[in-house]
C-alpha positions as CSV (number, residue, x, y, z in Angstrom):
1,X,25.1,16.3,3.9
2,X,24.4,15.6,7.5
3,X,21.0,17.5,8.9
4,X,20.9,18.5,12.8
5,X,17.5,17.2,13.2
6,X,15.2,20.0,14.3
7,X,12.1,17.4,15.7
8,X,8.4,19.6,15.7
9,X,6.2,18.5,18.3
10,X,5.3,14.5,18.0
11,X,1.8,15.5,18.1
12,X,2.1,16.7,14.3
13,X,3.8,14.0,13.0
14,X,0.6,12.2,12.6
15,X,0.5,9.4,10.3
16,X,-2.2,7.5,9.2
17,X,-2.5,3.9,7.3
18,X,-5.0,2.5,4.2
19,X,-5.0,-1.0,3.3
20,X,-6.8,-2.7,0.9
21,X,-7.7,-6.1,0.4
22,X,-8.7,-9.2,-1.8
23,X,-11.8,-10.9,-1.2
24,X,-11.6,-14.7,-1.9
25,X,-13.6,-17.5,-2.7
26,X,-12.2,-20.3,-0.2
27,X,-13.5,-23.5,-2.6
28,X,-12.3,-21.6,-6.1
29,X,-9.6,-19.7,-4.8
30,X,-10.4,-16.2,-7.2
31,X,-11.9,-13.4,-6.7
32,X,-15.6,-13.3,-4.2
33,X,-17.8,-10.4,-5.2
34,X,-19.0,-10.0,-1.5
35,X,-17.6,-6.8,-0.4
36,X,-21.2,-5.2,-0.5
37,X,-22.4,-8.5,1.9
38,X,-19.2,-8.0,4.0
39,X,-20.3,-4.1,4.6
40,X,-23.3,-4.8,5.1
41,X,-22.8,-7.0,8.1
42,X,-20.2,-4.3,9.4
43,X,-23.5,-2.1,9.8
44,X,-21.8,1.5,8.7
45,X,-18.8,0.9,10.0
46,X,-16.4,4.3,9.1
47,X,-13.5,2.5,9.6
48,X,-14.1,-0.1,6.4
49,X,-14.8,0.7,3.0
50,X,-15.8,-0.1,-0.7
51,X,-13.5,0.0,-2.7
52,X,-13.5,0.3,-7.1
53,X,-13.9,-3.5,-7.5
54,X,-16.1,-6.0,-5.8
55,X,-14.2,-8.4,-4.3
56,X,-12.0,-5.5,-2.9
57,X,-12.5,-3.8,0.4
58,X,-10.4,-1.4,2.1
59,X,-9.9,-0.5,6.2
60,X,-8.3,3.1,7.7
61,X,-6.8,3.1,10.9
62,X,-7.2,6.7,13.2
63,X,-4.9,9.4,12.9
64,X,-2.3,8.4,15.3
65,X,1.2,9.7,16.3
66,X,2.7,6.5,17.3
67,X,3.4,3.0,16.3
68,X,2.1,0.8,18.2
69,X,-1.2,3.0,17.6
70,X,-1.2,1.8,14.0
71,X,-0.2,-1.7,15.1
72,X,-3.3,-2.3,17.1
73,X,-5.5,-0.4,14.5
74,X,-4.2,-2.5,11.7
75,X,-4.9,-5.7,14.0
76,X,-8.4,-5.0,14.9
77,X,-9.0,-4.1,11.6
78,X,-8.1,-7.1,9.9
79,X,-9.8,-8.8,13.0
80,X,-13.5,-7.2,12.0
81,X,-13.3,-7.5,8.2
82,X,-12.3,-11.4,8.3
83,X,-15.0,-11.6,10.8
84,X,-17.7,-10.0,9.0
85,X,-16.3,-12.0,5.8
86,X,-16.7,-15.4,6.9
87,X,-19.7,-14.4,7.8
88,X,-19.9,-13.8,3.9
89,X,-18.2,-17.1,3.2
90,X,-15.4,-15.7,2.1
91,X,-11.4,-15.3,2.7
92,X,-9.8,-11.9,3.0
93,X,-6.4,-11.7,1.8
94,X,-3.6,-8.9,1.6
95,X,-1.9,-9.5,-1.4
96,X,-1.4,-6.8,-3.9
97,X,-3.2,-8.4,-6.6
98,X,-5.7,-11.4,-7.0
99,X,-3.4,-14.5,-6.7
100,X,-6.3,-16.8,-8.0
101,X,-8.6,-17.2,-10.5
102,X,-9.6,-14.5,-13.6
103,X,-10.7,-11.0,-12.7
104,X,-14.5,-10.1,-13.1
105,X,-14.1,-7.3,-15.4
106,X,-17.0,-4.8,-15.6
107,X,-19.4,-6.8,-13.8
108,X,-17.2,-6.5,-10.9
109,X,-17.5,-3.4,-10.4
110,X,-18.9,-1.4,-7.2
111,X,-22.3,-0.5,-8.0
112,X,-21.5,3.4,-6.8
113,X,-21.6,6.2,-8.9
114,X,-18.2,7.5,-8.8
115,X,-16.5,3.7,-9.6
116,X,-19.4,3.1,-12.0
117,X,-18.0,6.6,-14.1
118,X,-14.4,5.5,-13.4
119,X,-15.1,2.3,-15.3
120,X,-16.7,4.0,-18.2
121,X,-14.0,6.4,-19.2
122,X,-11.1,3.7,-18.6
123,X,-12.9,0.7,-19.9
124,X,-9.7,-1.0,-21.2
125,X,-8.3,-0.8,-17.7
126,X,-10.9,-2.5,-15.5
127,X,-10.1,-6.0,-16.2
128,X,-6.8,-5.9,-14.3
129,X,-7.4,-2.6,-11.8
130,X,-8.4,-5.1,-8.8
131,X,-4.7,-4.1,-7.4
132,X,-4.3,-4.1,-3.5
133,X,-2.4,-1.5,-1.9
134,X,-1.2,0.1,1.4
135,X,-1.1,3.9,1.7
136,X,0.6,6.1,4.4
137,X,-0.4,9.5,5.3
138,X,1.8,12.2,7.2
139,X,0.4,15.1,8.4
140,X,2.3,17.8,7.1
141,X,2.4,21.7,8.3
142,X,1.8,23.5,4.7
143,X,1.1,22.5,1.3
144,X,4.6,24.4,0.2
145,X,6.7,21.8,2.7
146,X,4.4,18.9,1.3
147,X,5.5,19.4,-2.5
148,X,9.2,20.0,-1.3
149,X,8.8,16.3,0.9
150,X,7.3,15.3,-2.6
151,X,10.2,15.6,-4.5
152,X,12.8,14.3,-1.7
153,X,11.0,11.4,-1.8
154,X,11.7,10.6,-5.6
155,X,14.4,8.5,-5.3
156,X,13.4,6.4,-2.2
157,X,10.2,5.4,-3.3
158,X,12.3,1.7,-5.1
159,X,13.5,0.5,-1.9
160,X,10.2,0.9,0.1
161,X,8.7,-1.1,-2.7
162,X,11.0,-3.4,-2.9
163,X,10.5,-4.4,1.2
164,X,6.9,-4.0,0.4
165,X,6.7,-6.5,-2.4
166,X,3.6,-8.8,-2.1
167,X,2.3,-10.0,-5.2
168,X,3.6,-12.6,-7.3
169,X,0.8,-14.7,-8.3
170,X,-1.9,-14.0,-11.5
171,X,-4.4,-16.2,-12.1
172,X,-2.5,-19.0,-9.8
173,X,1.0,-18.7,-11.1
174,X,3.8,-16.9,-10.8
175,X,3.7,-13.5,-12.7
176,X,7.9,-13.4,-12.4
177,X,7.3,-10.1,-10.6
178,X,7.5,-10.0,-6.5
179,X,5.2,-7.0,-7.3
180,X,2.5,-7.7,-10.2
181,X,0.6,-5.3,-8.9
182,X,3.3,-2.4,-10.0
183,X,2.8,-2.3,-13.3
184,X,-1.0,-3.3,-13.8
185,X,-1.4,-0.3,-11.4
186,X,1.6,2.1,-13.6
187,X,-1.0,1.3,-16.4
188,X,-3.4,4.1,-15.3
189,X,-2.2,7.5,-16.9
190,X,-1.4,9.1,-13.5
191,X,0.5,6.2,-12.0
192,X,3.8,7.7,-12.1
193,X,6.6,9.7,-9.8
194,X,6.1,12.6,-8.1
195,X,7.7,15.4,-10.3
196,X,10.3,18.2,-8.6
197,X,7.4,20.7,-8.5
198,X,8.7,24.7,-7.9
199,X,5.5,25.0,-5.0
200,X,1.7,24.3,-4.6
201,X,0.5,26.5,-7.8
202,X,2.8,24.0,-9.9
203,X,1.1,21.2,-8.3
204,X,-1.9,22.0,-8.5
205,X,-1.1,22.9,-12.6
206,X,0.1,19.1,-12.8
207,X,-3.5,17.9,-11.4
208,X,-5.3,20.1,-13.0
209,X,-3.7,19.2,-16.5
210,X,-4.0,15.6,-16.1
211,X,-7.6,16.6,-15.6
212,X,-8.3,18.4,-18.5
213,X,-6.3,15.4,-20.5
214,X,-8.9,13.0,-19.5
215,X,-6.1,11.0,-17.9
216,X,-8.0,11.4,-14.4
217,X,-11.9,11.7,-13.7
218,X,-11.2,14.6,-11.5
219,X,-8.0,15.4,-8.2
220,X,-8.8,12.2,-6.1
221,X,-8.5,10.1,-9.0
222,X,-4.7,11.4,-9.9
223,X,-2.6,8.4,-8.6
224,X,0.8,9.8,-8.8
225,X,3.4,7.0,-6.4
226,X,3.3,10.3,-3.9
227,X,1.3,13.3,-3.6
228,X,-0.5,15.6,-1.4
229,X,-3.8,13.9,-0.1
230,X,-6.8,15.8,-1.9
231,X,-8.8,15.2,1.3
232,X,-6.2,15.5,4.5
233,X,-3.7,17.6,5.7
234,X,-0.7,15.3,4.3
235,X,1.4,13.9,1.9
236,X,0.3,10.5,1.1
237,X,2.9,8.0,-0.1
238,X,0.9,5.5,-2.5
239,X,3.8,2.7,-4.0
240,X,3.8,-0.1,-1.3
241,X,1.7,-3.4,-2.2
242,X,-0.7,-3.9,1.1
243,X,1.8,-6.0,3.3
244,X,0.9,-9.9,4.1
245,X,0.9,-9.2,7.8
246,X,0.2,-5.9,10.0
247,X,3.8,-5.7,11.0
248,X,4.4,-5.2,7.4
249,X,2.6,-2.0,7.2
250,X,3.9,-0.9,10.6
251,X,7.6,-1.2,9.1
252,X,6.4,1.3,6.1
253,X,4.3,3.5,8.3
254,X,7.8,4.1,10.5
255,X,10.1,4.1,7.5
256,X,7.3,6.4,5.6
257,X,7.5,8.9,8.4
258,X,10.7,9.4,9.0
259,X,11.4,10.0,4.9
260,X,9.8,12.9,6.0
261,X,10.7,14.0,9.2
262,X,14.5,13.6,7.5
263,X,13.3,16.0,4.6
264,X,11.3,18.1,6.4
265,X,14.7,19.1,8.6
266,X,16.8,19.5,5.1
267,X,14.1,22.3,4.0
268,X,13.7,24.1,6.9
269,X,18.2,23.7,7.0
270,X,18.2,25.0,3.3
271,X,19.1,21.7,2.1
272,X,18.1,21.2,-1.4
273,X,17.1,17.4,-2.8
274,X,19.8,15.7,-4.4
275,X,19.0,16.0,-8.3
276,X,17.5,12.2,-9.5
277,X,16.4,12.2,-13.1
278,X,13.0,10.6,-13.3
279,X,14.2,8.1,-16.1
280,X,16.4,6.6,-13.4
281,X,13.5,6.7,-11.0
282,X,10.9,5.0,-13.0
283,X,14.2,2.0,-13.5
284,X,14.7,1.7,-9.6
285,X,11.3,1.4,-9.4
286,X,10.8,-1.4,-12.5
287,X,13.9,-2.8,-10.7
288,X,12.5,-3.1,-6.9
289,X,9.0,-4.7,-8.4
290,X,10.9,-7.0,-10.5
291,X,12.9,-8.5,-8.2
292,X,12.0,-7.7,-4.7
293,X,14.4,-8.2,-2.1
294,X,16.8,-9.0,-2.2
295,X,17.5,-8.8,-5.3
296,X,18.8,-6.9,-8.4
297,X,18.3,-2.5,-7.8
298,X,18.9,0.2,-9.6
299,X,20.6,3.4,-7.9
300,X,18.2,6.1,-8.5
301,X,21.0,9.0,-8.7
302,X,23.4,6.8,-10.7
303,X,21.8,4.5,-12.7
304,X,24.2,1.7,-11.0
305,X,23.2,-1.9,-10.8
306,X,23.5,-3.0,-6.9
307,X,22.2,-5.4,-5.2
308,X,19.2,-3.9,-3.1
309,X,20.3,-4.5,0.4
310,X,22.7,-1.7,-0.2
311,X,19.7,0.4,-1.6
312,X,17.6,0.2,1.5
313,X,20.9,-0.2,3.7
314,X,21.7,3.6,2.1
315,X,17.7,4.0,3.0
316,X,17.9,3.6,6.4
317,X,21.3,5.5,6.9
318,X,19.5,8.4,5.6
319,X,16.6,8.3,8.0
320,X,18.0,6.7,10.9
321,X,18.5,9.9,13.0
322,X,14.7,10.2,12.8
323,X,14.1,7.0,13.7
324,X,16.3,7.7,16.8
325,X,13.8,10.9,17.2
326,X,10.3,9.5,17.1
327,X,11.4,6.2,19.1
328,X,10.9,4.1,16.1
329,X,14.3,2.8,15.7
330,X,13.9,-0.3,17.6
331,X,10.0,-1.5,15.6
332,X,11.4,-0.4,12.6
333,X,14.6,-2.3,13.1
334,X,13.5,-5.5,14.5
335,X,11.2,-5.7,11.5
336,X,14.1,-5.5,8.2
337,X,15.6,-8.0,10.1
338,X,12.1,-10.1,8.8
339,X,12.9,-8.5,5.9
340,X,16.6,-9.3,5.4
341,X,16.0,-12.9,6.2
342,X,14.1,-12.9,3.1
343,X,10.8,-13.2,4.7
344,X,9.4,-10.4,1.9
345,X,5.5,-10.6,1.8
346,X,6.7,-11.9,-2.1
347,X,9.1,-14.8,-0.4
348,X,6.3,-16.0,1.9
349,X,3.4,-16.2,-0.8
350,X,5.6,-18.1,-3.2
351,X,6.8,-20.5,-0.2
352,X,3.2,-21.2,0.5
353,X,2.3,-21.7,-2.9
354,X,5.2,-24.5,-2.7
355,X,3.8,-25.9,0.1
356,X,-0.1,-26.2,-0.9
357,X,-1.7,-28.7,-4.0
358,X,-5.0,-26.5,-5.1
359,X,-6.1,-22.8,-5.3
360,X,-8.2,-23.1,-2.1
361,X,-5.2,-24.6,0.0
362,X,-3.3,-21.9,-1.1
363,X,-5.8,-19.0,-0.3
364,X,-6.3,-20.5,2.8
365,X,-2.9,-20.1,3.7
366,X,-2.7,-17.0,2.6
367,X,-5.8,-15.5,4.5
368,X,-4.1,-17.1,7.8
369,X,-1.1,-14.9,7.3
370,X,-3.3,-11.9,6.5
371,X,-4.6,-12.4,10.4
372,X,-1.0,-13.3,11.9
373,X,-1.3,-12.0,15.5
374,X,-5.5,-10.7,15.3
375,X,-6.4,-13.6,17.3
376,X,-9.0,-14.1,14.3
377,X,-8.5,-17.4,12.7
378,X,-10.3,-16.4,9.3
379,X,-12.1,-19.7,8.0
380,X,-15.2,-19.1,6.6
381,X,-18.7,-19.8,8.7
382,X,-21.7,-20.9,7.9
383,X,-23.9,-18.7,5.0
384,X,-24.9,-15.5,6.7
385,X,-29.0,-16.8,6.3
386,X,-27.6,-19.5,9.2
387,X,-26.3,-17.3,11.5
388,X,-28.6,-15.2,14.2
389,X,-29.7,-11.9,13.2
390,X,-27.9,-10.8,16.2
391,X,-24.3,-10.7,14.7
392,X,-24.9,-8.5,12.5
393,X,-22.5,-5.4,12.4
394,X,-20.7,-6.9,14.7
């Protein structure tokens, strides 16, 4: 069913991007355990992170209502952490998982106490948790309209992996998955779908039960593929690999937000969601980290195999009105047409890997893509002991 778009104000349609990245050893190619170094030069900065592992950091840009906002956020962004990491001596990549190299296992992990209790009551998952991903935040007007977005959003979360897919290499060879990182991440007990929940009180139930399980430390650390931020005023959508480039996370942020500007209109319409059974959710998604696009999908409400062009094709039909709304339609265009000339962040990382003869030729590479249009060209300098005391947190 068609929805007359009812559009609120474009100041409340904030959105709001996390990305999180690989630190890399530019001589070995694995994993560098600098990110405490890397902070430290950035001298407090709010902006950049720790994150659970060592040799991962992560950046958020402002709250912003527009893409081109997000765009030069994401840029400067990945500007001041590869600065501040060279600094370091090392690479920063965004790839969803570690493409070189063995993980560090517990002694990687962020000397804090929150990650130091995560790692004690999920030992068994540590060694392969150092997953990279890029999350999107829309500000939503009340919990009630976030859990209804929450279950609209079931059965497109496949096709915005699939676009997103960025992580093909383990331990410097290909894993056979354009997304490895989707199902070393599905291995934590709250890595799943959103469910169809009645309202807030039956969210809240959900959390609170996979508390009590012990399948999550406490509401932050529930990792469902969607949910309602347990810190801001949104729902944040959680299934995309960190893209290669910026532009990569600018095509999510646009497609993110108008999944629920689009759902958003069917509630306040009446519109109920479509009926997807969550077996034939979790095989879309299995499907769209598989394979990637463009290859083999699963329809979400059928169970048919098609070819996943026609899965994000049916994607973009649904939102395009929206697009047309917010202005995005052009951005968000121009960028699938990357994406249907098969220039997935997946694609690109296995043609570099074609094109280089060691680990650290291929990191290299792959850090130079991460910077694509910063103006930063992200080789490692000199040893931080060489460089004046002046650059520091800067």
């Amino acid at each position: 069913m068609r929805v007359r778009l009812s559009l609120p104000d474009k100041d409340q349609l904030t959105i709001g991007v996390e990305e999180e990245f690989v630190l890399a050893d530019p001589v070995t190619g694995g994993p560098a355990l600098a990110a405490p170094r890397v902070l430290e030069l950035l001298d407090g900065e709010p902006a950049v992170m720790p994150e659970f592992l060592r040799f991962q950091i992560e950046t958020a840009t402002g709250i912003r209502t527009g893409l081109d906002e997000i765009r030069a956020d994401l840029l400067g962004l990945r500007g001041l952490v590869a600065d501040a990491a060279g600094q370091a001596g090392c690479l920063v990549l965004a790839s969803g998982t570690p493409p070189c190299g063995d993980p560090p296992g517990l002694p990687g992990v962020t000397a804090e106490p929150r990650y130091r209790a995560l790692a004690a009551q999920f030992p068994a998952l540590v060694p392969e948790a150092g997953t990279c991903a890029c999350h999107v935040h829309v500000g939503v007007p009340s919990p009630a309209l976030g859990v209804r977005i929450l279950a609209g959003l079931r059965p497109w979360l496949a096709p915005l992996l699939a676009i997103s897919a960025n992580s093909p290499f383990a331990r410097g060879a290909d894993s056979g998955w354009a997304s490895g990182r989707y199902p070393l991440w599905s291995l934590w007990p709250t890595a799943k779908p959103p469910m169809d929940w009645a309202d807030p009180a039956a969210y809240a139930a959900s959390v609170d039960a996979a508390v009590r399980r012990g399948d999550a430390m406490d509401a932050p650390g529930v990792y469902f593929y969607a949910r309602l931020s347990p810190k801001h005023p949104t729902v944040e959508v959680r299934i995309a690999d960190v893209g290669l480039t910026a532009e990569d996370a600018v095509l999510l942020a646009g497609l993110v937000r108008a999944l629920v500007v689009t759902i958003l209109a069917e509630a306040r319409a009446g519109v109920a969601p479509r009926p997807v059974r969550t077996s034939l959710v979790v095989a879309s998604l299995a499907a769209a980290a598989r394979d990637g696009y463009p290859g083999h999908g699963v329809d979400p409400f059928t169970g048919e195999s098609l070819p996943q062009h026609l899965i994000v094709g049916r994607l973009l039909e649904y939102v395009r009105p929206a697009l047309r709304a917010t202005g995005d339609f052009a951005t968000i265009e121009r960028q699938l047409a990357v994406v249907r000339a098969g220039e997935t962040g997946a694609a690109r990382q296995l043609a570099l890997f074609a094109e280089t003869a060691s680990p650290a030729a291929f990191v290299a590479k792959l850090a130079s893509a991460t910077l694509a249009g910063t103006g930063t060209p992200g080789r490692p300098g000199p040893p931080p002991a060489q460089r004046p005391a002046a650059v520091r947190g800067g």
